[in-house]
Each structure stands twice: as C-alpha cells, then as structure tokens.
N, C-alpha and C positions, 0 to 999 in steps of 0.2 A: 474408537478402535485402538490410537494409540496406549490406552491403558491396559490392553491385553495383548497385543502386538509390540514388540522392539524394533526397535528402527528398521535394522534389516531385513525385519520377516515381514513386515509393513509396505517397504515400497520394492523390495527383489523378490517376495514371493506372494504375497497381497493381490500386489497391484497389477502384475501381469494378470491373475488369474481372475479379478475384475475388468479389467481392461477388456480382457476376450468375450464379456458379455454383457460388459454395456452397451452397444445398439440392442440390445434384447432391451436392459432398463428403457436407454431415452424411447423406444419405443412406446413403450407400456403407458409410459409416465406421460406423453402428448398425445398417442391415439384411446388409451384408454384407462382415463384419469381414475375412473372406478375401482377398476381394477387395480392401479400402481396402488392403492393407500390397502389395497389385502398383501402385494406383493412389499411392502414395505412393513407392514406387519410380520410375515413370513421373515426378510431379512432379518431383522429385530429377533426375533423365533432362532435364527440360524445362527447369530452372532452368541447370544445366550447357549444354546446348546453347543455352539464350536463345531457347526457346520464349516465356516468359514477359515477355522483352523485346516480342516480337511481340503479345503478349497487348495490353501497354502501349500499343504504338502503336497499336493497335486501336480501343482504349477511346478513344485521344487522335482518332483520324481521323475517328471516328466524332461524338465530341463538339465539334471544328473546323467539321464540318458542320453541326451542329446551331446551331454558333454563327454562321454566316453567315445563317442563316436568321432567327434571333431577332433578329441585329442590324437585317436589313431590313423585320421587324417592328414592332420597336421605333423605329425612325427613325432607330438607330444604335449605334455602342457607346455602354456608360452611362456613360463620364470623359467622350467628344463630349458628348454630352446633359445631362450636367452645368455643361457649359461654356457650352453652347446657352441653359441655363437654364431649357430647356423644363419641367423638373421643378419648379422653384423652390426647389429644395434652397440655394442659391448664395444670397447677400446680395449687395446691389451693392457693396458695398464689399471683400467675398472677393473677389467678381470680379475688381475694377479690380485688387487687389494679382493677382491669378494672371495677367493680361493685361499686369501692365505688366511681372512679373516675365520672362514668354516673349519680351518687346520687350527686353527689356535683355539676357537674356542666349543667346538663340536668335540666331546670326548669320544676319540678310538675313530675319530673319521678322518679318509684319505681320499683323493680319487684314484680310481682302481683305473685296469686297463680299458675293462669298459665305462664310462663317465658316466651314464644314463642313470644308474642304480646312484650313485653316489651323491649327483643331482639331486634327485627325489628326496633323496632322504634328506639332503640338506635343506634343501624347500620347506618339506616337511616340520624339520626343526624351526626354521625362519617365523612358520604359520604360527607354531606357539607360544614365539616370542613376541609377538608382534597385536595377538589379541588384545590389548588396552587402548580402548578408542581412540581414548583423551589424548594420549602420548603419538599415537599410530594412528593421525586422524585423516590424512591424506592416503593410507592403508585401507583403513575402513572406509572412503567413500567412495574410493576406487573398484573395493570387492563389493559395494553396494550395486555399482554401475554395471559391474560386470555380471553379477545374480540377477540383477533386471534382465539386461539384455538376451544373457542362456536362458532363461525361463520363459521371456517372450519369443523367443524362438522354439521353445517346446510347446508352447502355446499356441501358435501360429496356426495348423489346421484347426482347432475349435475358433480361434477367433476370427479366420476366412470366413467357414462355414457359418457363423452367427453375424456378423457382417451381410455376407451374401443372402443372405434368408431374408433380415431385416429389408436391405434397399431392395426386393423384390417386394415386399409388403406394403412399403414406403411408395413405392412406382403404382404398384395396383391401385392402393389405397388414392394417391391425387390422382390417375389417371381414369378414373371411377366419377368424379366431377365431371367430366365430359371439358365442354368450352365452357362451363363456370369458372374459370382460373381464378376468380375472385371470391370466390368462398373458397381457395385453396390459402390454410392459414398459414402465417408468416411460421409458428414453429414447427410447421408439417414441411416449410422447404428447409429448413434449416436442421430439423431433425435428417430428412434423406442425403442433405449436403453434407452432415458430418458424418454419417455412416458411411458413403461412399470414399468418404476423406482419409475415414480410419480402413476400412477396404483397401483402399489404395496404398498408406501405409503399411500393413501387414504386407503388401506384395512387393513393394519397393524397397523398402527400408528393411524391415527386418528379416535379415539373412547373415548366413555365414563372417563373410567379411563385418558386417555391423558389431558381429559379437567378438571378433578375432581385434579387434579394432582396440574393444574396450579391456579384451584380455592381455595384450602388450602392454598396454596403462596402464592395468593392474600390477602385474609386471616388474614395471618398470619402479613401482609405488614400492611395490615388495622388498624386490632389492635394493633400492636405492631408501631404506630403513637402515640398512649394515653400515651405513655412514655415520647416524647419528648412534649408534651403540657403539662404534670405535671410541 
C-alpha cells in the first residue's frame, strides 16, 4: 500500500480507518479461515479498485468534522491559542520574536484589534511554508500524529461498535464449548483478548484530551519552525 498511499495518508487516514475494523478481520481470519482467503481476495479487489482510497477519505471527513467542533470548543485552533497565549505555553519574549517575525516577512500583515483573524492567517502562511518534509521533518511528524489521533477520534463510534460486536461473537463462540475449555484454541483466547483490549482502548484512550495533547505538539512543532527560517 505504501506505493499508492504517502506517508501521511497511510498512517493518519489509512490506518485509523483499518484500525476501526480489524476485530471484524482477526475474527474472520481465526474463526473462519474459509472465509478470510475470499475476504482477502475481496481486499486485494478494494485496494485495485480504491476502495480503500475511499476508506481514507472517510476516516479523514469524518475526523475534519470532529475537528471543527473541538476547535469551537476549544476557542480555536491550538498554533491560534498559542499565539493568543491563552495557554501560557509562549514566553514574552518567543512571542515578540514570532510576532515581529510575521511583520517582517508576511506582506501587508499586522495584528489588528482583534488578533484572531490575524493569527489565522499567519498560521495559514506558516502551513505553506513549512510543506518540505525533509527540511520540516519534526513539522511533519507532528501533523502525522495529530491526523492519526483526530481521525481515530472520528472513528471512534464504528470502531466501538465493531469491537463490541466482535467480543460478543468471540464470548458466544468459546462459550458454546461448554466445560471443553480445552478444545478452546490458544488463538480464539487471544483473538477475544485483543479485541477487548482494543475495546478498551477506543474507550479510554481515545478522547478529546488525547487529541488536544498531540495538537499542542503539533503546535509547538509549527511554530517553533520560525526559528530555523530566521
């Protein structure tokens, strides 16, 4: 996949949108082997066609959404908010240098009375300069981590929901052995142990703060780029 996928779109919108239905796979593949070599067929079928492309923008539409919401939760994006200084992550003296740096070299840009627009925009700017992997590579893996994290948060009800379905199938299915516990096979416990594991992860881990976490880092990556273009 990575010859028709790029990095980005590979492990921030990819990989959420597999992620959400792999217990459907490990199922398939240990309770019914049969079956997995049609359904790996079928994959094969989806990757060819750009099924799987479709998968991606899913994951990404879905996690775009989620991010307008957090941001008008949050009071805004977190580079804005960092600039705002609402957080106080920012020293005054980073500040002055990031503020006098977008004066000097942003043509016709000031901040105005209200900050917020002026922000944006300069963010804005920053995002297009800062595109070149190679150069901006602590940039990029920063906005990798944070695509992951908003997308598996927009992901998050299909990947309960397939989760929970699965370790119901998984419990029926050993619990159908009766007291044979020994014809129950080692990759039928280990199959309901990592679905419940990943269950458990969607409910603990992936939330709001997980994502706000990685968007500070992002951030922090963003602007602290305007040091090495000084």
């Amino acid at each position: 996949m990575s010859e028709l996928f790029d990095r980005y779109s590979l492990q921030a919108r990819m990989a959420p949108a597999l992620l959400s239905l792999f217990p459907l796979f490990l199922l398939i593949a240990i309770s019914f082997p049969q079956l997995y070599t049609v359904v790996a067929g079928l994959f094969s079928l989806a990757l060819a066609c750009g099924i799987l492309t479709l998968a991606a923008h899913f994951a990404r539409s879905r996690g775009k959404a989620l991010e307008k919401r957090l941001n008008e939760r949050w009071g805004g994006r977190p580079t804005t908010l960092f600039l705002l200084n609402n957080n106080n992550e920012l020293d005054s003296q980073t500040y002055q240098r990031y503020v006098q740096f977008f004066t000097s070299n942003i043509p016709g840009w000031s901040l105005g009375h209200d900050p917020v627009p002026s922000y944006e925009s300069a963010v804005r700017w920053l995002l297009e300069r800062t595109r070149d992997t190679g150069r901006f590579n602590l940039v990029f893996n920063e906005n990798i981590s944070y695509g992951f994290r908003r997308n598996c948060l927009g992901m998050k009800p299909i990947g309960l929901i397939v989760a929970m379905v699965c370790s119901i199938v998984w419990v029926v299915e050993i619990y159908s052995l009766g007291p044979q516990w020994s014809a129950v096979q080692p990759q039928q416990w280990a199959g309901l142990g990592f679905t419940v594991l990943l269950f458990t992860w969607w409910i603990i881990i992936v939330g709001e703060s997980w994502v706000r976490e990685s968007g500070d880092a992002y951030a922090k990556a963003l602007l602290g780029s305007i040091d090495t273009m000084v």
